[in-house]
C-alpha positions in Angstrom: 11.8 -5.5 9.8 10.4 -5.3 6.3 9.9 -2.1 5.1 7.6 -0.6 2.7 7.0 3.5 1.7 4.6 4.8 -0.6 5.3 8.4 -0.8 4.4 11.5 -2.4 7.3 12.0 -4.8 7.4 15.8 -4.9 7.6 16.2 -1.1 8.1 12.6 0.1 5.1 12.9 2.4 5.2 9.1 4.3 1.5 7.7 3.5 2.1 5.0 5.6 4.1 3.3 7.5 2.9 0.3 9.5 2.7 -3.7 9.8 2.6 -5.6 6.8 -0.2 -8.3 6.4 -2.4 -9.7 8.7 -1.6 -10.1 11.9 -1.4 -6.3 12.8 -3.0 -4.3 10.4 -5.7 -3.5 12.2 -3.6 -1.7 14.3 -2.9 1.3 12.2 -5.3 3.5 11.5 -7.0 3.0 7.9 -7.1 5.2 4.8 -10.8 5.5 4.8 -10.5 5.6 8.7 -9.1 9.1 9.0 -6.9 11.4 7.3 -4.1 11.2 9.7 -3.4 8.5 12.4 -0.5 6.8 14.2 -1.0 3.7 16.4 -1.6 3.0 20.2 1.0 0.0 19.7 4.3 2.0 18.0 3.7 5.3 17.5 6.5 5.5 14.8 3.4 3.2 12.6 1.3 5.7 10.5 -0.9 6.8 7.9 -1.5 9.8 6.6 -3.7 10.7 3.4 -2.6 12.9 0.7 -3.9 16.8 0.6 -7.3 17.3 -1.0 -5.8 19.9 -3.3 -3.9 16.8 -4.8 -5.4 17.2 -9.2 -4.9 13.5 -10.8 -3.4 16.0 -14.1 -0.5 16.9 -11.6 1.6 14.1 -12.5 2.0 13.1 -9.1 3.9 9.8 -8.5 3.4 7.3 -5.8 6.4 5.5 -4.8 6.0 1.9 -3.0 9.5 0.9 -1.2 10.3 -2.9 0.4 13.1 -3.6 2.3 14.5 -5.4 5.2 13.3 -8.4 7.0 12.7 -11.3 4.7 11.7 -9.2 2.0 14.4 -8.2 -1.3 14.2 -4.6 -2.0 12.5 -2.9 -4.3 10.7 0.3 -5.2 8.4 0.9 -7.9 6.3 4.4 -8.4 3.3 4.7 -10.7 1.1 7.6 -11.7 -2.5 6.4 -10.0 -5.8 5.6 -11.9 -8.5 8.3 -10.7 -9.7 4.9 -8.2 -6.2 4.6 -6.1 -6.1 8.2 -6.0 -9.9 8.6 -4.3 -8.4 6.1 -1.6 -5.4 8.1 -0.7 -7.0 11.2 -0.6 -10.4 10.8 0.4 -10.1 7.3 1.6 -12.6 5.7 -0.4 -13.2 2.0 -0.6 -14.1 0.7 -3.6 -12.4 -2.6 -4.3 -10.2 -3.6 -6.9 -8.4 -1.1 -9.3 -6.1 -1.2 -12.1 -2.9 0.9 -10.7 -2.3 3.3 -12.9 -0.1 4.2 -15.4 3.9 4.1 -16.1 4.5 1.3 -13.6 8.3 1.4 -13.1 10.8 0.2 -11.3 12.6 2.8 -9.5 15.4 0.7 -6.9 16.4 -3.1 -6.5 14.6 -6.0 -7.8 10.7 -6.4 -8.2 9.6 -10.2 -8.8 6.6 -9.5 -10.4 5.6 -5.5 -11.6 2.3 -4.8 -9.7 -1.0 -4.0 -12.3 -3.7 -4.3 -9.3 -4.2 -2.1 -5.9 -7.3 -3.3 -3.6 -8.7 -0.2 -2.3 -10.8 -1.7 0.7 -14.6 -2.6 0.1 -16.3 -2.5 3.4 -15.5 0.0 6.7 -16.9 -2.5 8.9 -14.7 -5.6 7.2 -13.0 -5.8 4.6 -10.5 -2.5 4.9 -6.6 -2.0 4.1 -4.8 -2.0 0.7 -3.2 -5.0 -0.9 -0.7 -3.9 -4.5 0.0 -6.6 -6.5 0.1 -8.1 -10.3 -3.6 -9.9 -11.1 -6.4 -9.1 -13.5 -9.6 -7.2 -11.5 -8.0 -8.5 -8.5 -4.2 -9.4 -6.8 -3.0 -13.4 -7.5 -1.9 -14.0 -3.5 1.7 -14.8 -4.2 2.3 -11.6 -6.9 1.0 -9.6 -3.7 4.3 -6.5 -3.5 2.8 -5.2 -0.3 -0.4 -5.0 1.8 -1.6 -4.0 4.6 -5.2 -5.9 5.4 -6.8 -7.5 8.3 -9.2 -10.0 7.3 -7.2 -12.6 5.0 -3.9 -13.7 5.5 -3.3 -15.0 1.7 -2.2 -11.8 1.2 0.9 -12.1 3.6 3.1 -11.4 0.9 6.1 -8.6 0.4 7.6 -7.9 -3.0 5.9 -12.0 -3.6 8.3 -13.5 -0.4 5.5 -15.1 1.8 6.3 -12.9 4.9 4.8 -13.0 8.3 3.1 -10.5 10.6 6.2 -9.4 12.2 7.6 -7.7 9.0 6.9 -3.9 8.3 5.4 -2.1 5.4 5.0 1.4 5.4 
């Protein structure tokens, strides 16, 4: 399976592990769902938000990891604009972000070096993430990794076209 971590650098807290795209996403609990959730399919899919005690000044580092699956492996990590952070804390959805700062690539090879995260913009549609490169929102086939229910041009991982068996996490 494809694989995917964003993690807490300092502690490498898992924020999610899960189905990539589509076809499953919907079956892991979402950020602005809950603050910790696994799913009633594979219990080893999950999500969990970052502390509330988490400053944006801290320097804190998110980590995104592909692998596996029909995906090529790569990391990248990024210090989060004050938007991506509100979604992985307090799980707030408010659309389409510019990532942050000091994008880099950490491990393996990244196609295309992600500017955009989609932070979800409705709780009763139009939830999950989608990280890619685009300009106020993710060109479908620069898409690094998502995890997003309602639109399937986002089936993308590290910009392979990848179906809804893969994993992201």
């Amino acid at each position: 399976p494809t694989t995917a971590t964003p993690t807490e650098a300092a502690s490498s807290n898992v924020l999610f592990y899960g189905p990539l795209g589509s076809a499953r996403a919907d079956q892991i609990p979402h950020f602005s769902e809950m603050a910790e959730g696994t799913s009633a399919v594979d219990s080893s899919w999950r999500m969990k938000r970052l502390g509330a005690d988490v400053a944006y000044t801290n320097g804190l580092r998110i980590h995104i990891k592909v692998e596996a699956g029909l995906c090529t492996p790569g990391e990248i990590s990024f210090l989060p604009s004050e938007g991506v952070l509100a979604y992985l804390v307090h799980g707030t959805l408010d659309g389409w972000h510019d990532i942050g700062f000091d994008v880099r690539v950490e491990n393996g090879t990244v196609a295309v070096l992600p500017t955009t995260f989609y932070t979800g913009s409705d709780p009763s549609t139009l939830e999950g993430w989608i990280v890619g490169r685009g300009d106020g929102f993710v060109y479908h086939s620069s898409t690094f990794a998502s995890s997003i229910g309602w639109n399937t041009n986002y089936n993308y991982c590290n910009t392979i076209a990848a179906n809804s068996d893969d994993q992201i996490g």
